[in-house]
N, C-alpha and C positions, 0 to 999 in steps of 0.2 A: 504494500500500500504506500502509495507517493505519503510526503510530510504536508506539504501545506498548499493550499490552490487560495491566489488573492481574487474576491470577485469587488465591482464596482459597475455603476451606473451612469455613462457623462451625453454630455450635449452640447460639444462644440468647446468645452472648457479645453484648449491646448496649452494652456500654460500650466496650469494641475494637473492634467494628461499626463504633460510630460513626465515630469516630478513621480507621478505615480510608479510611470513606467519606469523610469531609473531607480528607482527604490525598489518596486515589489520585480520589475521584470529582469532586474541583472541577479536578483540573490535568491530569486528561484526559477528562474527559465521562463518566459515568456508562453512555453508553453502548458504552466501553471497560474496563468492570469486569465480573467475571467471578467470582460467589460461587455455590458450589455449599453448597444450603441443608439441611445434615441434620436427618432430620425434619420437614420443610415447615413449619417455626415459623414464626407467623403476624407475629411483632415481627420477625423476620428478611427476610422475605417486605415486609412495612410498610417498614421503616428502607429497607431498598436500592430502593426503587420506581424505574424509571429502569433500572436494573442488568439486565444480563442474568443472570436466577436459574436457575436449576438445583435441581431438587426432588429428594430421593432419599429413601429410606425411613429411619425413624431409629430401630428396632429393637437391642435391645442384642446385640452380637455380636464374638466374639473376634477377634485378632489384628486390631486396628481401625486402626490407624498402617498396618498393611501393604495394606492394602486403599484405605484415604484415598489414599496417594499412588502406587500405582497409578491410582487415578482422575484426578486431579492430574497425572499423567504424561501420560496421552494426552489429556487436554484440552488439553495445553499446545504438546503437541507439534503438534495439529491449528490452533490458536489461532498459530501459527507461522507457517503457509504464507499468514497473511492481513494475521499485525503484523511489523515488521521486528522488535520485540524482546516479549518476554513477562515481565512479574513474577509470581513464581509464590510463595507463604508462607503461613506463619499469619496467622489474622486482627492476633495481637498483635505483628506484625513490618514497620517500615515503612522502606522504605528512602528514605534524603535524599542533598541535595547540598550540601556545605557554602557557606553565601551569601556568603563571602569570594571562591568560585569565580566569582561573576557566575552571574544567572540560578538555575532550579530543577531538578527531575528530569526536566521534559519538553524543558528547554532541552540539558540533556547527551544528553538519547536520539535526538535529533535530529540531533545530530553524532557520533556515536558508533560506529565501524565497526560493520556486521552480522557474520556468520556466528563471535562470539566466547559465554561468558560471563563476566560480571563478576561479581565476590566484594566486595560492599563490607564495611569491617570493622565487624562489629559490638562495640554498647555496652547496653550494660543500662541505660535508664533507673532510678534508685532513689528513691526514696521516702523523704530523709532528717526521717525523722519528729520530730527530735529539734530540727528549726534551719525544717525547710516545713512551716506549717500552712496554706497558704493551697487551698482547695478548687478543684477541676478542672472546668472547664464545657467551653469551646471549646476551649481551648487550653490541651497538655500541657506544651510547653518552655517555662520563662516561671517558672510554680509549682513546676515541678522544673529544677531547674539540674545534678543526678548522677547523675554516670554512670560505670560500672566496664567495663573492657575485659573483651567477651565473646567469647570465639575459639569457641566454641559457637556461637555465631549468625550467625558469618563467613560465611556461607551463601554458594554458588554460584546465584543466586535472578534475575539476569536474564539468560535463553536468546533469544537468537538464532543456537542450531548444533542440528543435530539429535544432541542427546544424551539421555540416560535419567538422572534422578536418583535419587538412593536416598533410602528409606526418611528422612522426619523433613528431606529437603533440604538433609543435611548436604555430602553428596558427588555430584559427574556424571563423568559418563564423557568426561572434557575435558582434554588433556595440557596445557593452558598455565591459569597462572595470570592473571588479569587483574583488578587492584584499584585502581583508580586514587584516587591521593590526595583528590579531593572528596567522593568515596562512602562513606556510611556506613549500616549496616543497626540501626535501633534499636529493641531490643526491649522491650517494654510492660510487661511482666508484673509488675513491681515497683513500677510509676511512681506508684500509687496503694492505701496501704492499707487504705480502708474497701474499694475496688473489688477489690483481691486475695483479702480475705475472701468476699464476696458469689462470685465466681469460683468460688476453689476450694470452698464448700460446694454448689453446684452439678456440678464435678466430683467430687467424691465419690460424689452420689448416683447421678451416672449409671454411675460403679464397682461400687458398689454394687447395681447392676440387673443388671451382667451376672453379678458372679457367677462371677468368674474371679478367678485369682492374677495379680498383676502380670506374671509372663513370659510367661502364658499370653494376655492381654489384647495385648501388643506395643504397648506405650505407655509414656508418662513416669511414671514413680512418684512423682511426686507428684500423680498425679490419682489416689490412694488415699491412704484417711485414715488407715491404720494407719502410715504413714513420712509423712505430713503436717508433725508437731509443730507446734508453738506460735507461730504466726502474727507475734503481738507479737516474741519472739523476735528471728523474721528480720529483721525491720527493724530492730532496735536493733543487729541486729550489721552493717547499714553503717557507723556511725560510726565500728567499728572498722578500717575500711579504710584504706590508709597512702595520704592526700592527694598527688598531687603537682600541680607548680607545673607551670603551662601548661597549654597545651591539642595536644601534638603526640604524634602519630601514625603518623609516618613509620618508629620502633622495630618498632613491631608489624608494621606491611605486612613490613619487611623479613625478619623472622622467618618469617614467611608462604613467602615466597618462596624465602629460604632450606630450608628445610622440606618444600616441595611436592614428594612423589614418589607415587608409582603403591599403589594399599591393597591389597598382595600381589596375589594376580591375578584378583580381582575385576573388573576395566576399568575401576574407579573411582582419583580420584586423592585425595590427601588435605593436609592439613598440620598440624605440634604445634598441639594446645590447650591451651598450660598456664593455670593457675590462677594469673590472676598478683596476686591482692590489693591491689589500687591502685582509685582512683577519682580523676576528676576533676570541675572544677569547669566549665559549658557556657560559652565566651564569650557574652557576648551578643546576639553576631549571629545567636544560633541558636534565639532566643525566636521562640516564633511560629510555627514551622518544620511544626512539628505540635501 
């Protein structure tokens, strides 16, 4: 049985694509990736060549998140009985191993007991515009050094039990917690200014095609441009974030854990995500990483 199959879902996103692909497609073969292509875009279609594509119709249509990961669900679940573990996320979502730990993500999945999920903690890469000017090619971590504790993105995101995830991959239907200290899920979305621009007026327009209100759509509200605001904005308000010293983590797991109970009786389990306004600064052993 293969170790690990990455699956994802994009639309046009080639600057995440990429990133995806040099993360998940050099450090398990390309022919262990798993992108389901909305809209058969021809640059999405291009960039993953290697990959096992998945073509679907790209038609505007409501309650889209509900539908996504339904799809994402039982491809993962099928994707399952062939890998001992499955990474399953947004294109802008990549999970690491800390290089202090020895070794990368294929070297912990390889040891890794089966029939669990793992929650690594996420972090928001950011974009401190004000101190990194240096442009992003190959490589993310290096030109961004910040990052703020994201418990939104703490995702339950590598399956090897047969469970069901909810909606956005926030929650599974999983009674134990498991996050082990190297694991960490880091999310893209911020890492780059000019590329967050180019992004969201991209999502807009496709909002704008369907032609729905935001609840009705069943998506993030910020892929509509009337609760968008002011780009430049966001980024200036990381500076304001309250720095701290080090780089430890082991607060947050713990919170985590402490936290984890059942999301009323849904079959889903949960844990607090506070908003905790901090950021830190990446050791450097994490340059490179992605």
């Amino acid at each position: 049985m293969q170790t690990v199959a990455a699956v994802t879902m994009v639309r046009d996103d080639a600057f995440f694509l990429k990133a995806w692909l040099r993360h998940y497609g050099e450090m398990f073969g390309r022919e262990n990736c798993y992108i389901v292509n909305h809209g058969r875009g021809d640059e999405v279609a291009k960039l993953a060549e290697g990959c096992n594509i998945i073509g679907i119709p790209g038609d505007p249509h409501k309650n889209f998140d509900v539908k996504r990961w339904g799809l994402l669900n039982n491809i993962t679940g099928g994707l399952r009985r062939y890998y001992r573990h499955v990474i399953v996320g947004d294109v802008d979502e990549l999970v690491v191993v800390d290089p202090d730990a020895g070794g990368n993500l294929l070297d912990f999945l390889q040891n890794a007991p089966e029939g669990r999920v793992y929650t690594p903690v996420g972090l928001e890469v950011i974009h401190r515009i004000d101190v990194e000017d240096q442009v992003i090619d190959d490589t993310i971590l290096g030109p961004r050094r910040h990052v703020r504790p994201a418990p939104h993105y703490s995702k339950p995101c590598i399956i090897s039990a047969p469970v069901k995830i909810a909606r956005g991959g926030h929650f599974t239907q999983y009674a134990k917690l498991h996050t082990p200290d190297q694991l960490y899920l880091m999310h893209l979305k911020f890492c780059d200014f000019g590329a967050y621009v180019s992004i969201m007026d991209h999502r807009n327009q496709v909002t704008e095609e369907v032609n729905v209100s935001v609840k009705e759509a069943s998506i993030g509200r910020h892929w509509f441009a009337e609760v968008r605001g002011e780009d430049r904005d966001v980024f200036e308000e990381f500076a304001k974030l309250e720095m701290q010293d080090g780089f430890d983590m082991k607060p947050l797991r713990r919170k985590m854990q402490r936290s984890f109970t059942a999301r009323g009786d849904t079959g889903f389990y949960q844990f607090d995500r506070p908003d905790y306004g901090t950021q830190y600064v990446l050791p450097e052993r994490f340059n490179g990483v992605i």
